[in-house]
MOPAC internal coordinates of N, CA, C and O (Angstrom, degrees):
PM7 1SCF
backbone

  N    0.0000 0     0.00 0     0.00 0    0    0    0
  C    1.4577 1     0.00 0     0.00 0    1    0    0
  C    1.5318 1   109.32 1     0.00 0    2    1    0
  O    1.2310 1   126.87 1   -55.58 1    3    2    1
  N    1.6255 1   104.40 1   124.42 1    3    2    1
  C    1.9060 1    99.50 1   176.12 1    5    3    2
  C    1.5434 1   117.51 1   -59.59 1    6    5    3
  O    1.2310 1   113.11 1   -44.26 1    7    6    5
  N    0.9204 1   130.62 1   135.74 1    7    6    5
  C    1.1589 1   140.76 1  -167.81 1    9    7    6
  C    2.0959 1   105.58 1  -110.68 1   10    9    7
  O    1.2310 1   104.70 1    19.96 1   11   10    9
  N    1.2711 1   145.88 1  -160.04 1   11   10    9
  C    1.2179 1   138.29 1   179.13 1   13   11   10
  C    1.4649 1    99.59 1   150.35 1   14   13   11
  O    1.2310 1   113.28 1   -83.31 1   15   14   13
  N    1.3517 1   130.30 1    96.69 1   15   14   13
  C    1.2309 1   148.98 1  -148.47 1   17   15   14
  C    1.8894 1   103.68 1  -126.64 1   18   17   15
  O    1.2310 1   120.01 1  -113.88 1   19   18   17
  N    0.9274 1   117.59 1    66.12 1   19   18   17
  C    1.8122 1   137.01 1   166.08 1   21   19   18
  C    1.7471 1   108.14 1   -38.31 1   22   21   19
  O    1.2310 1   119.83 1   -66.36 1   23   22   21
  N    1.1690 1   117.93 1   113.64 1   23   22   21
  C    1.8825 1   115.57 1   173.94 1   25   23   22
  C    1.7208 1   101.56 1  -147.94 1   26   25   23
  O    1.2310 1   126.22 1   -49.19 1   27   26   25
  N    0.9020 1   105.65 1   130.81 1   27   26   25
  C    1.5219 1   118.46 1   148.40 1   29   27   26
  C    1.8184 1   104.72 1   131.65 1   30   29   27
  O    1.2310 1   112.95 1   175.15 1   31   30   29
  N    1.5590 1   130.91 1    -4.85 1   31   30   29
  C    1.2412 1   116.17 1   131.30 1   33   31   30
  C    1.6640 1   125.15 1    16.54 1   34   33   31
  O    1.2310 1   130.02 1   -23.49 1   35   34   33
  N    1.1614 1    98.29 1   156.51 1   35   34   33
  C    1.4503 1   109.20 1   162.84 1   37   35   34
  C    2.0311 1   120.08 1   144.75 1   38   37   35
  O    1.2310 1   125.67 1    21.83 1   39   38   37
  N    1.0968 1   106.71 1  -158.17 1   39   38   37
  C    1.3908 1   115.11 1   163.77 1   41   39   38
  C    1.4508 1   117.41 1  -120.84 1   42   41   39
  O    1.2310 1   123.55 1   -53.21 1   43   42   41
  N    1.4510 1   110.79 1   126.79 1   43   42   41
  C    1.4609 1   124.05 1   165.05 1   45   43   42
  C    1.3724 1   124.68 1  -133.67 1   46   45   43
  O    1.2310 1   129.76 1   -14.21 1   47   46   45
  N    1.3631 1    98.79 1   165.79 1   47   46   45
  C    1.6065 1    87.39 1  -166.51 1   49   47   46
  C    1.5160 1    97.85 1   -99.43 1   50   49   47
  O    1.2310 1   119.31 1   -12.40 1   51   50   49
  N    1.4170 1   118.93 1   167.60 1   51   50   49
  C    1.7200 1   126.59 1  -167.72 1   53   51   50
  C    1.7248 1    96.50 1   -46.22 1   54   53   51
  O    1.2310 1   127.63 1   -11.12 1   55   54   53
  N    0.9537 1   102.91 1   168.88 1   55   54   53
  C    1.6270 1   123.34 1  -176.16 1   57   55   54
  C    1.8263 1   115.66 1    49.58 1   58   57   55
  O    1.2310 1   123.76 1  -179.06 1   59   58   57
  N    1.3478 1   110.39 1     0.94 1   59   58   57
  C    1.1149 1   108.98 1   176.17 1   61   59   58
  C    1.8160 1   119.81 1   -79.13 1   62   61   59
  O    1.2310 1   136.44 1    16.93 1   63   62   61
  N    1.6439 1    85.78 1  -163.07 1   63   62   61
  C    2.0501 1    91.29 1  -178.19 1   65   63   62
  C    1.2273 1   118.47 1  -125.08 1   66   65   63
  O    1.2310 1   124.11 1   -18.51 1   67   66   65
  N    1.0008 1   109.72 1   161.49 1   67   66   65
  C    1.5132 1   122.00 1  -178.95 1   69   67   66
  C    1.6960 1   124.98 1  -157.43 1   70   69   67
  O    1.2310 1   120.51 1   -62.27 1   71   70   69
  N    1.3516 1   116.62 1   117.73 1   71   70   69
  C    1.8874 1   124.13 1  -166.60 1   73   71   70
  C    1.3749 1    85.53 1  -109.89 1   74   73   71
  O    1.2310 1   116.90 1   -90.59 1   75   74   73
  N    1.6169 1   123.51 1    89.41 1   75   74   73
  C    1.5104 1   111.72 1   138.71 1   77   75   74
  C    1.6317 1   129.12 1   -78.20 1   78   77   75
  O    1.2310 1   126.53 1   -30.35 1   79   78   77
  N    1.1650 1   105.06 1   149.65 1   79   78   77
  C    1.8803 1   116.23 1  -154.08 1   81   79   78
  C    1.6019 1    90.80 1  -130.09 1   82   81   79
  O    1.2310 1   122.80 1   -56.51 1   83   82   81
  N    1.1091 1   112.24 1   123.49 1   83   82   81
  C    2.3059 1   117.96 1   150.94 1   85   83   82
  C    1.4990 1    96.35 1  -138.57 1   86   85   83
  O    1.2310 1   140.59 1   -68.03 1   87   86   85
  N    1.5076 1    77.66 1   111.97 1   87   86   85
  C    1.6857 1    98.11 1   153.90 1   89   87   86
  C    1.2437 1   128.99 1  -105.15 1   90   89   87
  O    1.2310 1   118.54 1   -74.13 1   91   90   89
  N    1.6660 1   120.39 1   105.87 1   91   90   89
  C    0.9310 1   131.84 1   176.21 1   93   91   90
  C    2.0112 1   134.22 1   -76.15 1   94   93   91
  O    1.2310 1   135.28 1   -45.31 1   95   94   93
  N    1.1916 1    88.03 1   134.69 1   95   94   93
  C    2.0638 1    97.65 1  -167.81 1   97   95   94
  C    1.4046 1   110.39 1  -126.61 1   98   97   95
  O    1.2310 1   118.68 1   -23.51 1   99   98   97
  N    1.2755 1   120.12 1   156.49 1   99   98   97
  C    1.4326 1   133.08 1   176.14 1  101   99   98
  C    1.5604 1   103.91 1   104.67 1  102  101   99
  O    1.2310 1   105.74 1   176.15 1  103  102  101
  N    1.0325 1   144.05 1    -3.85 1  103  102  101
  C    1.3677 1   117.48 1   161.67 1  105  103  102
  C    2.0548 1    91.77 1  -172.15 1  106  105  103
  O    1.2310 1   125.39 1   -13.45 1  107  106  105
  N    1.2632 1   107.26 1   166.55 1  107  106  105
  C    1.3270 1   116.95 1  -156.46 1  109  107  106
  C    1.8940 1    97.55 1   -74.08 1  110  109  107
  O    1.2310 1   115.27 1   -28.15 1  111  110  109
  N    1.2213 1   126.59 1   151.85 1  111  110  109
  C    1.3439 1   134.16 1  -174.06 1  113  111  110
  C    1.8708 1   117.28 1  -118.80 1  114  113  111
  O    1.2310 1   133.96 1   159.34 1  115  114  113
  N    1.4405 1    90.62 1   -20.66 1  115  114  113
  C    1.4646 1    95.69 1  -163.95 1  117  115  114
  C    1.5159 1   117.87 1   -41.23 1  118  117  115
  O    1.2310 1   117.99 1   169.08 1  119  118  117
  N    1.2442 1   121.44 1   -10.92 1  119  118  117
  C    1.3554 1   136.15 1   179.42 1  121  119  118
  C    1.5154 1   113.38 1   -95.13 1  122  121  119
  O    1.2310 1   116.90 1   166.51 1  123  122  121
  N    0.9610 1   123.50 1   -13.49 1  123  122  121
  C    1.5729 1   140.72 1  -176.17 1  125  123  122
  C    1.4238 1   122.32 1   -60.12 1  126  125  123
  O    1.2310 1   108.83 1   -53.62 1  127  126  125
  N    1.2646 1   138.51 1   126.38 1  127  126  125
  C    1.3165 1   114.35 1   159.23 1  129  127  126
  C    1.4676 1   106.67 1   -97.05 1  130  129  127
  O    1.2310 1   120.34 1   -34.30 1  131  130  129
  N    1.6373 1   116.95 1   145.70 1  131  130  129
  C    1.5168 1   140.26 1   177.19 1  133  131  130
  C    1.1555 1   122.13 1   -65.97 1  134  133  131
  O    1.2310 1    98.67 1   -13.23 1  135  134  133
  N    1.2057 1   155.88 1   166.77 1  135  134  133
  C    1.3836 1   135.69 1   161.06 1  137  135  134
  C    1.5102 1    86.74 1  -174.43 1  138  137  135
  O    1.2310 1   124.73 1   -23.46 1  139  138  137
  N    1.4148 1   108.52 1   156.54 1  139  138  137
  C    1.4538 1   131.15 1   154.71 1  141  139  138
  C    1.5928 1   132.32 1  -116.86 1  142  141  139
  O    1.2310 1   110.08 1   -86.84 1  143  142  141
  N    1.1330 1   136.23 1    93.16 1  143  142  141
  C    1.1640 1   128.85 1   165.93 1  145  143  142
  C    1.2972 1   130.00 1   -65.79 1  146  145  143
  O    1.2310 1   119.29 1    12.53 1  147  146  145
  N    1.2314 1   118.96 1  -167.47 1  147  146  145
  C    1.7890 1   133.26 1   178.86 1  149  147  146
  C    1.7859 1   104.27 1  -173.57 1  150  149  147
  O    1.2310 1   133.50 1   -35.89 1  151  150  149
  N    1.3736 1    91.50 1   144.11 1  151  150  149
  C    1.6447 1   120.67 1   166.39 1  153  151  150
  C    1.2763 1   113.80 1  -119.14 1  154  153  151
  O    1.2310 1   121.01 1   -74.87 1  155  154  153
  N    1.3126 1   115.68 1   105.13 1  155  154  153
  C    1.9887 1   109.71 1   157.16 1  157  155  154
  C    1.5086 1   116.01 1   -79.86 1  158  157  155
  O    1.2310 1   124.21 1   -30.28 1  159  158  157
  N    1.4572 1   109.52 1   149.72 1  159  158  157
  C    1.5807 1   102.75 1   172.46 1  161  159  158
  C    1.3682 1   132.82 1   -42.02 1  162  161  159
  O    1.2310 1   113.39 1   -78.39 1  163  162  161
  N    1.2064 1   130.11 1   101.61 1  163  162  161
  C    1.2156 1   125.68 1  -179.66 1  165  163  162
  C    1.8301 1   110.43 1   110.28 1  166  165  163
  O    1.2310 1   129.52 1  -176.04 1  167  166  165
  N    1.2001 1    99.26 1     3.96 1  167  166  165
  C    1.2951 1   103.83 1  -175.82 1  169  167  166
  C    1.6547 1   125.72 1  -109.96 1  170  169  167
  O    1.2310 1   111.30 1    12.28 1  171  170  169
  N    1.4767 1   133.98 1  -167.72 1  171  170  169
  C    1.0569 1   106.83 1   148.66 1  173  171  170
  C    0.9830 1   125.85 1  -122.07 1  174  173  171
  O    1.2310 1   103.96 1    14.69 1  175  174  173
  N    1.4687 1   147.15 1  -165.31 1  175  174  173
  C    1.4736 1   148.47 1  -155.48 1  177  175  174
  C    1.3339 1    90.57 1  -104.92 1  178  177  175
  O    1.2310 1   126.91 1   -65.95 1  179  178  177
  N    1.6656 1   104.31 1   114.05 1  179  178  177
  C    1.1402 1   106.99 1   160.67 1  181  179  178
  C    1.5969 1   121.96 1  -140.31 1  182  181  179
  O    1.2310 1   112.94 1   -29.10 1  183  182  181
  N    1.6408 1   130.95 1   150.90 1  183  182  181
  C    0.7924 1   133.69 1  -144.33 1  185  183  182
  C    2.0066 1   109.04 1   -77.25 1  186  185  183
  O    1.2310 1   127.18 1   -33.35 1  187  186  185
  N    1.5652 1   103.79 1   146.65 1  187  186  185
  C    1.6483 1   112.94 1  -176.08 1  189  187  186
  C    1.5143 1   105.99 1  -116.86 1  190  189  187
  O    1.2310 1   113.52 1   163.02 1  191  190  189
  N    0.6261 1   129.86 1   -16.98 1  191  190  189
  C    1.7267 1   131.87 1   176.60 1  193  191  190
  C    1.2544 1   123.47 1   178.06 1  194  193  191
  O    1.2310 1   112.34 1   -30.52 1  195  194  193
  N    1.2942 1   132.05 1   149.48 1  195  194  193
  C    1.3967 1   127.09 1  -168.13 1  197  195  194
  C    1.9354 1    95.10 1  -137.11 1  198  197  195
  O    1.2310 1   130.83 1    -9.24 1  199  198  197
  N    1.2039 1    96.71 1   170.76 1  199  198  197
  C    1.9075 1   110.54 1   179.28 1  201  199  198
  C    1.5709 1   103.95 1  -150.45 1  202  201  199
  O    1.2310 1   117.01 1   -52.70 1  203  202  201
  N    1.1081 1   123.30 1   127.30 1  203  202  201
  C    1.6182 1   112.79 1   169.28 1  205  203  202
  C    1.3435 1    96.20 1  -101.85 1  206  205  203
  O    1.2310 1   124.67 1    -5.35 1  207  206  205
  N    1.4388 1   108.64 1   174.65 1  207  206  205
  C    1.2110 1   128.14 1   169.26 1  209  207  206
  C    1.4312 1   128.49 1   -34.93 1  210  209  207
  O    1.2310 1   128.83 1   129.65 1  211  210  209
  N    1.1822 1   100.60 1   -50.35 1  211  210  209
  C    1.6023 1   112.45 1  -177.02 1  213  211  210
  C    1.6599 1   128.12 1   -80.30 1  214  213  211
  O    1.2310 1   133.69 1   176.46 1  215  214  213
  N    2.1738 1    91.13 1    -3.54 1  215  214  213
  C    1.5835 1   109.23 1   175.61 1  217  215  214
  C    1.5793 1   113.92 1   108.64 1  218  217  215
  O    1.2310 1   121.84 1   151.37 1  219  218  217
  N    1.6568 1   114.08 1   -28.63 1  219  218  217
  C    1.5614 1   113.32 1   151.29 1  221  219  218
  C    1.4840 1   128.96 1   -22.27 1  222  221  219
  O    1.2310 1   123.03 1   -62.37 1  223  222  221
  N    1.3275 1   111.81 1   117.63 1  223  222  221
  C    1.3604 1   106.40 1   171.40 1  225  223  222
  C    1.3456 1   125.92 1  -145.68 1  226  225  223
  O    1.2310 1   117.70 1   -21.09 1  227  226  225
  N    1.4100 1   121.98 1   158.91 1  227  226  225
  C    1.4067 1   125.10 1  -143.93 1  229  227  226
  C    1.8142 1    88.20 1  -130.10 1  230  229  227
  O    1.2310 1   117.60 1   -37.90 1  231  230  229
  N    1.7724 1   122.17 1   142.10 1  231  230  229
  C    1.6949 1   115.29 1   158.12 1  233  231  230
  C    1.3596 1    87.63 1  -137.50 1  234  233  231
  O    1.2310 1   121.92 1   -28.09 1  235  234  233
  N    1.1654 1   113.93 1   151.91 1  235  234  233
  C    1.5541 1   116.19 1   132.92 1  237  235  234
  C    0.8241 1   152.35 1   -43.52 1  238  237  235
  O    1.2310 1   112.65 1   -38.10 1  239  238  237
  N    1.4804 1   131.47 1   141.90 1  239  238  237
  C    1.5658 1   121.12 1  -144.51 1  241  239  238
  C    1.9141 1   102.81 1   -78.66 1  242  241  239
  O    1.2310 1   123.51 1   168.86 1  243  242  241
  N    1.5469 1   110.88 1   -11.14 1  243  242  241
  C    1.2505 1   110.31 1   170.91 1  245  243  242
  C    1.6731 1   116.56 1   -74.01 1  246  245  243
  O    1.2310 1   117.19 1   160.91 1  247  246  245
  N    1.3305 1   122.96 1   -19.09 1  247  246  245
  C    1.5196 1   117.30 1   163.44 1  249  247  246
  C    1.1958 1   113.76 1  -133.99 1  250  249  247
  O    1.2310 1   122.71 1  -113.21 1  251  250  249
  N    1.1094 1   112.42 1    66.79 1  251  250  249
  C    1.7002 1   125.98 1   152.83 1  253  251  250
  C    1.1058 1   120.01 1   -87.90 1  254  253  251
  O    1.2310 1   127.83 1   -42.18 1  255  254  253
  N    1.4749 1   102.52 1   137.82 1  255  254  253
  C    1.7418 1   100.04 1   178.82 1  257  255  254
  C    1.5928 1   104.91 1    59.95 1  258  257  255
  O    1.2310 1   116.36 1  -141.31 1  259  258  257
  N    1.5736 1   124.52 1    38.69 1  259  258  257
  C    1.6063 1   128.71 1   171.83 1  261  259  258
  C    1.5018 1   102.86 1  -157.31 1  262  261  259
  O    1.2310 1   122.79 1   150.46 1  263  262  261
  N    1.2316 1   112.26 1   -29.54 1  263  262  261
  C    1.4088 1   116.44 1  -170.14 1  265  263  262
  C    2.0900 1   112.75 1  -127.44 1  266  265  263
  O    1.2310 1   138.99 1   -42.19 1  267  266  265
  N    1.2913 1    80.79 1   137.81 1  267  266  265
  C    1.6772 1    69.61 1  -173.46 1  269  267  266
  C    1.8974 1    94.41 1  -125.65 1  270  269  267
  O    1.2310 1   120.05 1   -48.97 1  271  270  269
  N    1.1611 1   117.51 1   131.03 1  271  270  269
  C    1.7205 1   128.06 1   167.96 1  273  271  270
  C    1.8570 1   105.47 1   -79.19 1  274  273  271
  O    1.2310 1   120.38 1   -37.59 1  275  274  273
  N    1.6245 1   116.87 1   142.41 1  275  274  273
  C    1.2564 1   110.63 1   171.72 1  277  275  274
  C    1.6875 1    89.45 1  -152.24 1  278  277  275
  O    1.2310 1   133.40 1    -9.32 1  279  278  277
  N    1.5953 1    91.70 1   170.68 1  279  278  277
  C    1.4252 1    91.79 1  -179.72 1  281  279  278
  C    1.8426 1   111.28 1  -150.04 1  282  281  279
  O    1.2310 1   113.59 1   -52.06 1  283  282  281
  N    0.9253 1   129.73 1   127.94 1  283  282  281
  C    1.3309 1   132.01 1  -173.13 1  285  283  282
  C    1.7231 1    99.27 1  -106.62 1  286  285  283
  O    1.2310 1   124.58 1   -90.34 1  287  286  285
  N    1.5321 1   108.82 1    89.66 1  287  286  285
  C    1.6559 1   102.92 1  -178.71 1  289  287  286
  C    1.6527 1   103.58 1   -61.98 1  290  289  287
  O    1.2310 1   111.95 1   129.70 1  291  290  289
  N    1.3446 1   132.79 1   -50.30 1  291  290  289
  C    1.0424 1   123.88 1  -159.47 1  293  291  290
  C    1.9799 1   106.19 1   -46.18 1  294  293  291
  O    1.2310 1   124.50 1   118.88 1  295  294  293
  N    1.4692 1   108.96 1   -61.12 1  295  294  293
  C    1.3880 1    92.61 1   157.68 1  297  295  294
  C    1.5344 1   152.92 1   -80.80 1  298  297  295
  O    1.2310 1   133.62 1  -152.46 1  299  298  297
  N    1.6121 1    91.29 1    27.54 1  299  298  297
  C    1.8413 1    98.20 1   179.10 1  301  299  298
  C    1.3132 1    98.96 1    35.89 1  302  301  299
  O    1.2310 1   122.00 1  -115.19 1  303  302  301
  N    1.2719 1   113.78 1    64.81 1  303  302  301
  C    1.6716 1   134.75 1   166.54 1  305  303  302
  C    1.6910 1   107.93 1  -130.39 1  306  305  303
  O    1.2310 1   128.63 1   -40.52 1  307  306  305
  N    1.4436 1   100.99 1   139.48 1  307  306  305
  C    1.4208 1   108.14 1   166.84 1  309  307  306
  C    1.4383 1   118.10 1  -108.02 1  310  309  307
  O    1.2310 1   117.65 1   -31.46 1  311  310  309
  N    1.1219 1   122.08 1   148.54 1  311  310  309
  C    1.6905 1    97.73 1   166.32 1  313  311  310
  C    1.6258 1   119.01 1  -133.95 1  314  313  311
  O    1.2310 1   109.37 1   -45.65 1  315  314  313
  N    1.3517 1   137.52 1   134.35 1  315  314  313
  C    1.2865 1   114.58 1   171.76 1  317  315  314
  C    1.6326 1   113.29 1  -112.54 1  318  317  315
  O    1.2310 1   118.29 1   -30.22 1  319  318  317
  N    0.9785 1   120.87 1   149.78 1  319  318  317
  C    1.7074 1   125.18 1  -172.05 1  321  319  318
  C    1.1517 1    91.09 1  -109.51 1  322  321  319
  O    1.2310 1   118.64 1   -55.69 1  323  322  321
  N    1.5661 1   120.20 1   124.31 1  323  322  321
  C    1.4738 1   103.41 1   159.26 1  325  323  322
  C    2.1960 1    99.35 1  -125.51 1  326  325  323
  O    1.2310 1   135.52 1   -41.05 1  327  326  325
  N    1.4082 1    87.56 1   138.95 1  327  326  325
  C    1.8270 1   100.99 1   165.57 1  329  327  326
  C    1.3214 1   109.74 1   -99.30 1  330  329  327
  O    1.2310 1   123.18 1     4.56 1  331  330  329
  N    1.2368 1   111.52 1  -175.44 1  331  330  329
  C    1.3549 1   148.89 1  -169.08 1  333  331  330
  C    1.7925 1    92.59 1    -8.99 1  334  333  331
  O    1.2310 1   132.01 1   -88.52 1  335  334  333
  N    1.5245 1    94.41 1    91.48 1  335  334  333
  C    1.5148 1   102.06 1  -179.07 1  337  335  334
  C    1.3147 1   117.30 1  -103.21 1  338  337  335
  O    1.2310 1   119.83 1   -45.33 1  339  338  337
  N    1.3294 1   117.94 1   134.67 1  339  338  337
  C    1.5889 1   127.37 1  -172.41 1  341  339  338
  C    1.6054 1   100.89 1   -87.30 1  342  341  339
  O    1.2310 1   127.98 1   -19.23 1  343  342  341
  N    1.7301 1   102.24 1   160.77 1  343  342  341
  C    1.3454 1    99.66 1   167.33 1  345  343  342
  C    2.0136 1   125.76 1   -76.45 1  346  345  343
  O    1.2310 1   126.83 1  -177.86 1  347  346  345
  N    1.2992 1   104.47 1     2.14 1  347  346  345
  C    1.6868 1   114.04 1   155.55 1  349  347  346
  C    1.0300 1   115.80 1   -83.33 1  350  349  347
  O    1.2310 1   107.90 1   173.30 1  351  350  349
  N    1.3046 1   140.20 1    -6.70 1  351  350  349
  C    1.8558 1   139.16 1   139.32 1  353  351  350
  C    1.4641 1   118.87 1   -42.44 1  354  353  351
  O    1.2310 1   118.27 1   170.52 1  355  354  353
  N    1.3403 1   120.90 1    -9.48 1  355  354  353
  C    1.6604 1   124.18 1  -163.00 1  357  355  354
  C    1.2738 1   114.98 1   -87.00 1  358  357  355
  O    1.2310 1   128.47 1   -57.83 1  359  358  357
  N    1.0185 1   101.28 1   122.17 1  359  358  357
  C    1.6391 1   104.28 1  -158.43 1  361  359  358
  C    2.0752 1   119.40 1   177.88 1  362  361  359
  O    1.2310 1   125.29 1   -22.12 1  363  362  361
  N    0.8629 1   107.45 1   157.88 1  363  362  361
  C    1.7750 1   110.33 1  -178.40 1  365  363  362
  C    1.8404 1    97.58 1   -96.08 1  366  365  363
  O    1.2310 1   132.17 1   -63.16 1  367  366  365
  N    1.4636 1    94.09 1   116.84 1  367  366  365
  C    1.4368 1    99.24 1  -156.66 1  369  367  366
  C    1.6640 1    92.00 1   -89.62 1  370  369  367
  O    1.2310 1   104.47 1   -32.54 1  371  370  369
  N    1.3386 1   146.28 1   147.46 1  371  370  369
  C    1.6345 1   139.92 1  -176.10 1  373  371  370
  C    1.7951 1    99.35 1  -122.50 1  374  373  371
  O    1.2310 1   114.22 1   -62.41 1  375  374  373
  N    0.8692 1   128.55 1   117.59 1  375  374  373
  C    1.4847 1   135.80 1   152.64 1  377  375  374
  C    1.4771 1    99.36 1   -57.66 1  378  377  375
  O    1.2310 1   125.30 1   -36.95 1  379  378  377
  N    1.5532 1   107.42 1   143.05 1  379  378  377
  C    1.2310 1   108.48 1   168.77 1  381  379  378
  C    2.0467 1   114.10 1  -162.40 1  382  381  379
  O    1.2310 1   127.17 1   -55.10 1  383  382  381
  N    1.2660 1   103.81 1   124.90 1  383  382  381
  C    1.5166 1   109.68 1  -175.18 1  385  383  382
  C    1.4811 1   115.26 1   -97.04 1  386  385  383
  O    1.2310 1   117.34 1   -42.58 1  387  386  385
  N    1.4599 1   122.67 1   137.42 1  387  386  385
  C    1.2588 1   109.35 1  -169.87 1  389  387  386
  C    1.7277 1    74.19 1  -137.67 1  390  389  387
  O    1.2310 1   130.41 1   -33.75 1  391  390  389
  N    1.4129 1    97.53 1   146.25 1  391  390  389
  C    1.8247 1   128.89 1   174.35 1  393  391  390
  C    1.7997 1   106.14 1   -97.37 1  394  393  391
  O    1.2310 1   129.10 1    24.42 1  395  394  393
  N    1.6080 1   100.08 1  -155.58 1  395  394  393
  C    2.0082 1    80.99 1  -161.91 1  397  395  394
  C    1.4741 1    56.72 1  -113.85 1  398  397  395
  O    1.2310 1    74.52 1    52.93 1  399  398  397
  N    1.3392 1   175.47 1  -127.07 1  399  398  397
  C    1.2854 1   135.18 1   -96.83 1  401  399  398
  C    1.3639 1   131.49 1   -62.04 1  402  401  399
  O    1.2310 1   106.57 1   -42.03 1  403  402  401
  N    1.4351 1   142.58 1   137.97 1  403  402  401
  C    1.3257 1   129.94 1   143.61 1  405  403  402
  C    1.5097 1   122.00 1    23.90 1  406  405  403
  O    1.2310 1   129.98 1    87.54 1  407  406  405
  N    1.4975 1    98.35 1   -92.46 1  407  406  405
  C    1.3757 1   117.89 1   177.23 1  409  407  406
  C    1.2638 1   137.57 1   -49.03 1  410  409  407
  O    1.2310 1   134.93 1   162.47 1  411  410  409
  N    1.1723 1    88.72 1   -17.53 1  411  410  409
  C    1.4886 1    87.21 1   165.79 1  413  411  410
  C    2.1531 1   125.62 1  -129.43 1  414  413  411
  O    1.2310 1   143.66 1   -66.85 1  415  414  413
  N    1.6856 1    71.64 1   113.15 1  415  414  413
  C    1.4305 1    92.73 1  -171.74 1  417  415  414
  C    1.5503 1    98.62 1  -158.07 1  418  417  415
  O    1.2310 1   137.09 1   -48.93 1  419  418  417
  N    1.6141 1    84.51 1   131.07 1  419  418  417
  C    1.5497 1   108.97 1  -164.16 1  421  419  418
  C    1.8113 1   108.24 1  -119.67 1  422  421  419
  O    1.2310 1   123.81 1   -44.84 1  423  422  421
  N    1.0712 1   110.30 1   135.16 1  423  422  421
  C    1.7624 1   113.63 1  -179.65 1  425  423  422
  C    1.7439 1   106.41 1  -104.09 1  426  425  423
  O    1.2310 1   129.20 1   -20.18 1  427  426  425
  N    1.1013 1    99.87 1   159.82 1  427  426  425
  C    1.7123 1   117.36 1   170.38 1  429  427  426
  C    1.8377 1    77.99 1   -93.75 1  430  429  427
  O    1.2310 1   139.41 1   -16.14 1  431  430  429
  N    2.0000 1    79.97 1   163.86 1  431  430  429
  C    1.3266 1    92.12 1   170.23 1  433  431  430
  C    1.5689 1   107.94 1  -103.77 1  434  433  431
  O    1.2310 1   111.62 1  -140.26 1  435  434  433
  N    1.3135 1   133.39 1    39.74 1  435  434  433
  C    1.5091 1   151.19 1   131.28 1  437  435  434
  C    2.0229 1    87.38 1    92.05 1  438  437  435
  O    1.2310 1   144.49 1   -28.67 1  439  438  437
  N    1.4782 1    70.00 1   151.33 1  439  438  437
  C    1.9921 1    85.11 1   171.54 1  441  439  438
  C    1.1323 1   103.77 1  -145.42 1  442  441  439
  O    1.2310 1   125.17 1   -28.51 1  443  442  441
  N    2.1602 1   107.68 1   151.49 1  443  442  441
  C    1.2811 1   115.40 1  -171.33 1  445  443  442
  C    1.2019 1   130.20 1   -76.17 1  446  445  443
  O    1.2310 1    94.17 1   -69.54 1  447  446  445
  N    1.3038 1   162.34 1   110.46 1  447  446  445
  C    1.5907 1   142.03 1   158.60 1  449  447  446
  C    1.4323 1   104.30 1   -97.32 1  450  449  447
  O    1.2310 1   142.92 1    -7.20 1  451  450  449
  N    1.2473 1    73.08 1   172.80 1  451  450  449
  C    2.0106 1    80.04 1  -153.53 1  453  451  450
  C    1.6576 1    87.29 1  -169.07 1  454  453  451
  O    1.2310 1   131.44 1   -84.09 1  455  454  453
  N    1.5801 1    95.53 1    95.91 1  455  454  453
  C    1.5157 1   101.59 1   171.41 1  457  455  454
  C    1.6380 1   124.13 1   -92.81 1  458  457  455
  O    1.2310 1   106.16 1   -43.54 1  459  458  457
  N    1.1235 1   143.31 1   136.46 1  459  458  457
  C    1.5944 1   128.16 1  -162.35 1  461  459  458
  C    1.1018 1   105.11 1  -124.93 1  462  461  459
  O    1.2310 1   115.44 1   -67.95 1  463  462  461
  N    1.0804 1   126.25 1   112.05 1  463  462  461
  C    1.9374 1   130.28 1   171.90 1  465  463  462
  C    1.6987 1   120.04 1   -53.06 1  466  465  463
  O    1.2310 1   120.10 1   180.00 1  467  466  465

């Protein structure tokens, strides 16, 4: 069973940092592309950076040059770094792995940041 294990959350205040980490288990990923999303209240889930397999990566033009995506396949770990974070970063951030089929796409069960001006 895929598993997707979300850590490093929290509260910071504006301009601060934050290393969220999901390490994913139960079946091999190396083929996977990584990605991290976010939901604000009232909003919808939309995507913050992506990594493919081969190390390609995609952010939004809202954290460019603030946020950097990495990925350690050997531990089916994702990681996102985020700097100098505004309080429009606030939000339940979701790890999420997608395979080259459809079907397979797996979610974190999301973590909070919560930046405070």
């Amino acid at each position: 069973q895929v598993q997707l294990v979300e850590s490093g959350g929290g509260l910071v205040q504006a301009g601060g940092s934050l290393r969220l980490s999901c390490a994913a288990s139960g079946r091999t990923f190396s083929r996977f592309a990584m990605g991290w999303f976010r939901q604000a209240p009232g909003k919808e889930r939309d995507v913050v950076a992506t990594i493919g397999h081969g190390g390609s990566t995609y952010y939004a033009d809202s954290v460019k040059g603030r946020f950097t995506i990495s990925r350690d396949s050997a531990k089916n770990t994702v990681y996102l770094q985020m700097n100098s974070l505004k309080p429009e970063d606030t939000a339940v951030y979701y790890c999420n792995l997608q395979g080259i089929h459809h079907y397979e796409n797996y979610w974190g069960q999301g973590t909070q940041v919560t930046v405070s001006s």
